[in-house]
C-alpha positions in Angstrom: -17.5 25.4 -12.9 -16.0 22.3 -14.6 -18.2 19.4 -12.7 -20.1 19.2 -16.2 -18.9 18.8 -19.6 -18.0 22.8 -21.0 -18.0 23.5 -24.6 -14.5 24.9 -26.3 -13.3 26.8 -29.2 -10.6 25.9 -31.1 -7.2 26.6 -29.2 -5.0 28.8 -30.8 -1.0 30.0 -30.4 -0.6 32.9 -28.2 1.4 35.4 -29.6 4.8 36.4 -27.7 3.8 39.5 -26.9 1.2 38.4 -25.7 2.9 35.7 -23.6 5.2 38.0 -22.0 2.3 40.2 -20.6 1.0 36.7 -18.6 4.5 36.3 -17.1 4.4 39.3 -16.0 0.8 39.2 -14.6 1.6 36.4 -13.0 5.0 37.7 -11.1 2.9 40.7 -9.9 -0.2 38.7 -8.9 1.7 35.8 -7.0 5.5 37.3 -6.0 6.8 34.6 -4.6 7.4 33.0 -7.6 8.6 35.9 -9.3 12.4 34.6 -8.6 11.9 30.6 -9.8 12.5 29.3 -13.4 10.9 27.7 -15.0 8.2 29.7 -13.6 4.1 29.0 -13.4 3.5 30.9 -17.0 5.9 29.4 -19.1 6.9 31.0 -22.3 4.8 29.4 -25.4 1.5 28.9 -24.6 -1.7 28.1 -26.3 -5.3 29.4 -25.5 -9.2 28.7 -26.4 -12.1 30.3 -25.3 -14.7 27.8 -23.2 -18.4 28.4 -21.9 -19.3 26.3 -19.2 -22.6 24.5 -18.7 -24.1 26.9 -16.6 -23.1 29.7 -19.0 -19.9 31.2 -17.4 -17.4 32.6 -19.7 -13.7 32.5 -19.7 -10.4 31.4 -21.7 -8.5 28.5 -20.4 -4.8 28.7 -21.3 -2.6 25.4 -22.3 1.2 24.7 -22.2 2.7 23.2 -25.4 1.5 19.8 -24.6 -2.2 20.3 -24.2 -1.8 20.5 -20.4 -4.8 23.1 -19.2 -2.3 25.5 -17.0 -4.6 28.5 -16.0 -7.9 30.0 -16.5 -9.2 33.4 -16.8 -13.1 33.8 -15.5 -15.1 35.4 -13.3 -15.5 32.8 -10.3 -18.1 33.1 -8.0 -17.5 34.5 -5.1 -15.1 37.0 -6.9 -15.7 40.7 -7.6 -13.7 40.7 -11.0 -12.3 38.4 -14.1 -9.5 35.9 -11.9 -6.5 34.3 -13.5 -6.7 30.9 -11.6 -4.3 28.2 -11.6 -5.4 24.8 -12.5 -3.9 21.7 -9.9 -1.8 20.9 -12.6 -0.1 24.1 -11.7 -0.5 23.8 -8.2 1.2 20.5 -8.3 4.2 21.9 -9.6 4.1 25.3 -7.7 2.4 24.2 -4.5 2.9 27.8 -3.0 1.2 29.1 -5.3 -2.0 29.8 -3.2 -2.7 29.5 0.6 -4.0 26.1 1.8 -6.8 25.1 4.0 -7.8 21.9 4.6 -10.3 19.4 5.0 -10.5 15.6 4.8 -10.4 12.8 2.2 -14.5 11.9 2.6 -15.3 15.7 1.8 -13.1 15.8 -0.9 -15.3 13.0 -2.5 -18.1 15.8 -2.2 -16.1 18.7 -3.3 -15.4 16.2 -6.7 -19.1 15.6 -7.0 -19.8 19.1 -7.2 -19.9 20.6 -4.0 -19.0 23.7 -2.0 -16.6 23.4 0.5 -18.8 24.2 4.4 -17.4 25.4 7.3 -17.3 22.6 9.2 -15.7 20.5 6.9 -12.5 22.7 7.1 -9.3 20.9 9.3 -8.3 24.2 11.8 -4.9 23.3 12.8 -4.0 23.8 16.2 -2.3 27.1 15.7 -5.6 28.3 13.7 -6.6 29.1 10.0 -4.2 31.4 8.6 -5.2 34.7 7.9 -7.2 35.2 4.8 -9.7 37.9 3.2 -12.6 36.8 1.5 -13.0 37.2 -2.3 -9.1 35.3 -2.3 -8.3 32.5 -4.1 -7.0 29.2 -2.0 -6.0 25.8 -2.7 -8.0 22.9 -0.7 -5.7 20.0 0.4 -6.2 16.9 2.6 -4.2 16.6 5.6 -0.7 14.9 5.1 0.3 16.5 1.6 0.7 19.5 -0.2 -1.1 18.5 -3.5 -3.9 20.6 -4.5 -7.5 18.8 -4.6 -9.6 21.9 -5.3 -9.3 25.5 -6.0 -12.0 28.4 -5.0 -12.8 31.8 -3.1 -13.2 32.5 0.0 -17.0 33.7 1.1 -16.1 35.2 4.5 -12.9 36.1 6.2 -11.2 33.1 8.3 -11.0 35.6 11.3 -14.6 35.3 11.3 -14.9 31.4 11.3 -12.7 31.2 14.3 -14.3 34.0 15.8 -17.9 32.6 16.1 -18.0 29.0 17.7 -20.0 26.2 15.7 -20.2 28.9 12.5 -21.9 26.9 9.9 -22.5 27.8 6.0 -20.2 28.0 3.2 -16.3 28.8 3.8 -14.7 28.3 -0.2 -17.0 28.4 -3.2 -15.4 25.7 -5.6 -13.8 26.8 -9.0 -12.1 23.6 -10.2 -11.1 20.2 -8.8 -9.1 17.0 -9.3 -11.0 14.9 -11.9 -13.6 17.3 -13.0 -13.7 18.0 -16.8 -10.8 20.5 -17.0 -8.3 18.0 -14.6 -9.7 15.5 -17.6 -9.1 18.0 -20.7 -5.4 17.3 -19.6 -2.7 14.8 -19.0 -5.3 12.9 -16.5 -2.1 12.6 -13.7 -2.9 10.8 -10.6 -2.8 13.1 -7.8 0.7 13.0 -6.3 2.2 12.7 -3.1 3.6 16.2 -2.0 5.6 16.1 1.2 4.5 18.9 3.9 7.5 21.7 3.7 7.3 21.8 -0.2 7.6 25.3 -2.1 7.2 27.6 0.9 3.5 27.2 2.1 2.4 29.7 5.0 0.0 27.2 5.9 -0.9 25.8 8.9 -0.4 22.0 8.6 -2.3 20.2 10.6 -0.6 16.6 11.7 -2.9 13.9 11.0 -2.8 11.7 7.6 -5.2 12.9 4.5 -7.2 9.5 5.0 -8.7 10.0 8.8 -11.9 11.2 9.6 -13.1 13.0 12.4 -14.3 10.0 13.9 -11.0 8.6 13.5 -9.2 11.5 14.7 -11.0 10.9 18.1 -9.9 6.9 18.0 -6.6 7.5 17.6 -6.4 10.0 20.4 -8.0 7.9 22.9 -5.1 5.1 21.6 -2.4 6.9 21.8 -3.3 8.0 25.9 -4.4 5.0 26.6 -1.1 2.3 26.0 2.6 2.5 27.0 4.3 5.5 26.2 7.9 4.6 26.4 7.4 1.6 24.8 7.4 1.9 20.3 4.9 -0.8 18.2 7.0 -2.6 17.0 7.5 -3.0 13.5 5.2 -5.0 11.0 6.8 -5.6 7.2 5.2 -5.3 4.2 4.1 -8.9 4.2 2.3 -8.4 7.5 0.8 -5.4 6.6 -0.4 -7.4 3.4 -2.1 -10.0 4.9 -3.2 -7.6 7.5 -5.1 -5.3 4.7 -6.7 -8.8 3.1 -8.0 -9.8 6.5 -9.5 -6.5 7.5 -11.3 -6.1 3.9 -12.4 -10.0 4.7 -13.8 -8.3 7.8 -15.7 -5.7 6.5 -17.7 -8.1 4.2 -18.8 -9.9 6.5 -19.6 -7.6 9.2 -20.6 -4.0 8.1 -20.7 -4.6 3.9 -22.6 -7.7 3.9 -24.7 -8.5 1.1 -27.8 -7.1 2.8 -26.2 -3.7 3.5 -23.6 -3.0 0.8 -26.1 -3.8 -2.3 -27.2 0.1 -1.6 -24.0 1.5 -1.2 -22.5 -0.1 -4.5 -20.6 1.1 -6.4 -18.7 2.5 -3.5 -15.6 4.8 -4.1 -12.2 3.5 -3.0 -11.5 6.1 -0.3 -14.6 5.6 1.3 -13.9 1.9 1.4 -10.7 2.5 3.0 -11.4 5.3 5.4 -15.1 4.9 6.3 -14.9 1.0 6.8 -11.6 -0.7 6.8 -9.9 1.8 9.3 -12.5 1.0 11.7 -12.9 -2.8 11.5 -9.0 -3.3 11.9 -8.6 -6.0 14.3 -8.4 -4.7 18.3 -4.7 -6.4 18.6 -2.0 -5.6 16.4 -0.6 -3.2 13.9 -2.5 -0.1 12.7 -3.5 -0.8 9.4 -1.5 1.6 7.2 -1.4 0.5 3.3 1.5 3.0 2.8 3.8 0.1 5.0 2.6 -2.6 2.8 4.0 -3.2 -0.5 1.4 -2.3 -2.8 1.9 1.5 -1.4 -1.3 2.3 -2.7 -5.1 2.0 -2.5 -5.7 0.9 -6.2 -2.8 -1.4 -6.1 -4.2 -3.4 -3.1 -8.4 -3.2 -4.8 -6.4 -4.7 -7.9 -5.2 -7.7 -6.3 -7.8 -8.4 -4.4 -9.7 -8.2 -7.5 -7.7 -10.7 -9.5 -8.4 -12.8 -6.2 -12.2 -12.7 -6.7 -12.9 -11.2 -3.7 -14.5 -8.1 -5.5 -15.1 -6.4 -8.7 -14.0 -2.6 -10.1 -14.4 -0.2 -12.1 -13.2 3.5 -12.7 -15.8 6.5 -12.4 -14.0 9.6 -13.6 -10.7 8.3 -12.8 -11.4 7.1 -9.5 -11.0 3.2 -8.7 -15.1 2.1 -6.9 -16.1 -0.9 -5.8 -18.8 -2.4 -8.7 -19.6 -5.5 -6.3 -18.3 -7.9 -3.5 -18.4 -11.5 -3.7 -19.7 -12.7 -0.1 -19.7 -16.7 -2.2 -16.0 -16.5 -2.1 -14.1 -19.9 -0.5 -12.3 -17.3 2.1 -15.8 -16.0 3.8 -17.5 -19.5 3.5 -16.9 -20.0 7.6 -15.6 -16.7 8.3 -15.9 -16.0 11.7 -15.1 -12.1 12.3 -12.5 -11.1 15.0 -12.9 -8.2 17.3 -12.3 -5.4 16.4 -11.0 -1.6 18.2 -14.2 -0.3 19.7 -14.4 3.5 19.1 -13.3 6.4 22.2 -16.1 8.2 23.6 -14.3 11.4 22.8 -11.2 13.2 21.9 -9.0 13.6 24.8 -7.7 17.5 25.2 -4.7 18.7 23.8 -2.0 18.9 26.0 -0.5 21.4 23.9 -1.0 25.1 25.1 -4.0 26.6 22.9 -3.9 29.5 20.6 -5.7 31.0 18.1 -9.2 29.8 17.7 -11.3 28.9 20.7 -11.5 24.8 20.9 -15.3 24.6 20.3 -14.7 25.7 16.2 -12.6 22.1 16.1 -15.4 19.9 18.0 -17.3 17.0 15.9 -19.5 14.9 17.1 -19.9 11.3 16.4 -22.4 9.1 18.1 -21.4 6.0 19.5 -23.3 3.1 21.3 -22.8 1.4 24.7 -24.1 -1.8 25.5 -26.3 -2.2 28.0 -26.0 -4.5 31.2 -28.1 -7.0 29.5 -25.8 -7.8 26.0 -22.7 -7.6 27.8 -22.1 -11.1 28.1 -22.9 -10.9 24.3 -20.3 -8.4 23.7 -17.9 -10.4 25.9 -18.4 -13.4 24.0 -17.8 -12.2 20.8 -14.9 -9.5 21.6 -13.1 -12.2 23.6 -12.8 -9.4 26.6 -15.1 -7.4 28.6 -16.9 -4.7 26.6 -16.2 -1.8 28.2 -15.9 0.8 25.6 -17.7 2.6 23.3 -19.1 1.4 19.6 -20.0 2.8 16.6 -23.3 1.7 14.8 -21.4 -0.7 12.1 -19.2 -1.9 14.8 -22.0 -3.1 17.1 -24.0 -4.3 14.4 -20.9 -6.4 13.0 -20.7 -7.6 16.7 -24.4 -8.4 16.9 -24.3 -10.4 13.4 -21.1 -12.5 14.7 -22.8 -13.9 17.5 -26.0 -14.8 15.6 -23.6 -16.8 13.1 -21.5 -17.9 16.2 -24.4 -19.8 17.3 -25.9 -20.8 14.3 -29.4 -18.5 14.9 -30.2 -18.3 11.4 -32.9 -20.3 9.9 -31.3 -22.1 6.7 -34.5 -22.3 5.3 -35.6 -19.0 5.7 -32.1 -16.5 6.3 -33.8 -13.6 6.3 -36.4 -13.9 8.9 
């Protein structure tokens, strides 16, 4: 609804009468803030009438400070005129609507305009909770509590668990972080909410907002597959540093070389992060993690390696992307890649009794590439141990590229041939 620029009237003061009736209508519509003060609706408000761009009328109501709390509109997917809380709120009152979830890449989509599909939803492993359709419901990733998106529901979650592989539309999108309305206000950065915060009735599933179903499966297979009673020991924040600046090193000249990333540019952040560094983090070591290094953050970490010349950014509707990578840097002149975690044929079952939906609703599938007798000693050669295991596309092509620059196969006068 907001995606696109909306046209507004002026804003004007709401009168206390006026005011009261929203506190009210906002105790009986969500009770369990009916006891907590300061509540959702607070007591001086301001309003203004909006239309949005694909004709949609509705008032959006403001606190004191020009911070967009609530809108009244008739969403799609809803029978009747909805007050809806805007992630402002959300942030603030985070049990304010029931929570499904999905992961950071779809999110990207869900930003971009979107409707959140069934199979992008995260089941937990006790199931979806139990929702009707026409209700409203907060969209978060995986990890925290903080409100990405708000819609309705087009079909009742008993149903999505119900039929194996169901496909179509599951949450017709309303509003989301950075969309025009999330822009209209303060412009907040989207917090870190810990899991346990207000009183969700959620489900929480237990993996971190940044890993994708892909990774989900690698980190499975890792887990079963070394020591249990031995702990990784721990890496500092220096470590995890320099860890986060070779990895990105790694990725530009394997997978986002200058042949392939051209296309892809400018590429978001997130999508940097979770789509390429994750899975080019060198096969020994520490799991790269940049919340145990001491930027803390995604941005922080682009922005040094920015002042560092190793790439250029710039902010698209709030969001840090990746403008362009420069592969003539001093550090990549010689750069010879490391090997790097080749990816688990599949996610291992959960040795956790099963309830609630049946385990087909939770499959993805992601192809993955074995090498064949022939390029083993190819594989060997570059990994540095016998390739055994499973690759993804980038992964073998990164491997594939570092043995043609191992052994100097490219023509100086002609490198693209």
């Amino acid at each position: 609804m907001f995606k696109k620029p909306y046209q507004t009237k002026a804003q004007s003061a709401l009168r206390v009468s006026a005011c009261r009736h929203l506190v009210q209508e906002t105790k009986d519509t969500y009770p369990q803030t009916a006891d907590q003060t300061p509540g959702p609706m607070p007591g001086k408000l301001q309003s203004a009438k909006f239309v949005s761009h694909v004709g949609d009328k509705g008032e959006i109501i403001y606190s004191e400070s020009n911070e967009p709390l609530w809108f009244r509109a008739e969403v799609p997917g809803a029978t009747s005129s909805l007050l809806v809380p805007t992630v402002y709120t959300l942030w603030q009152f985070p049990a304010l609507l029931p929570v499904l979830w999905t992961w950071a890449p779809v999110v990207e989509k869900l930003i971009g305009g979107a409707d959140l599909m069934v199979p992008g939803l995260v089941v937990p492993e006790h199931g979806l909770p139990d929702l009707k359709r026409g209700q409203l419901v907060a969209i978060c990733c995986p990890g925290s509590l903080a409100a990405q998106a708000v819609g309705v529901l087009t079909v009742d979650t008993r149903e999505i668990q119900r039929v194996a592989g169901a496909k179509g539309k599951a949450v017709l999108v309303a509003h989301t972080y950075r969309d025009h309305l999330w822009e209209a206000g303060s412009k907040a950065e989207l917090p870190e909410i810990p899991l346990g915060a207000g009183s969700a009735e959620a489900a929480v599933p237990a993996e971190p907002a940044d890993e994708t179903p892909a990774l989900e499966a690698l980190r499975l297979e890792e887990d079963s597959s070394g020591p249990q009673s031995q702990p990784a020991p721990a890496v500092t924040a220096a470590e995890m540093d320099a860890l986060l600046l070779t990895t990105l090193k790694q990725v530009m000249a394997t997978v986002l070389d200058q042949r392939h990333a051209t296309p892809l540019l400018p590429l978001g952040a997130s999508t940097l992060y979770s789509t390429y560094m994750l899975a080019n983090a060198p096969a020994r070591g520490a799991e790269l993690d940049i919340k145990k290094s001491s930027y803390k953050k995604l941005a922080k970490f682009l922005k040094a390696a920015e002042k560092q010349g190793l790439l250029g950014l710039k902010d698209i509707r709030g969001e840090p992307h990746v403008k362009s990578l420069n592969w003539q840097h001093a550090e990549l002149s010689g750069y010879q890649p490391y090997a790097v975690k080749p990816a688990a044929p599949a996610a291992k079952p959960a040795s956790a009794p099963q309830s609630g939906p049946a385990p087909a609703a939770r499959i993805s599938v992601t192809e993955l590439l074995k090498p064949p007798q022939a390029l083993r000693p190819l594989f060997d050669l570059v990994c540095g141990e016998p390739a055994t295991g499973y690759f993804t596309r980038q992964q073998a092509r990164g491997v594939l590229e570092s043995y043609i620059k191992q052994q100097a196969l490219v023509d100086p006068q002609a490198p693209r041939n």
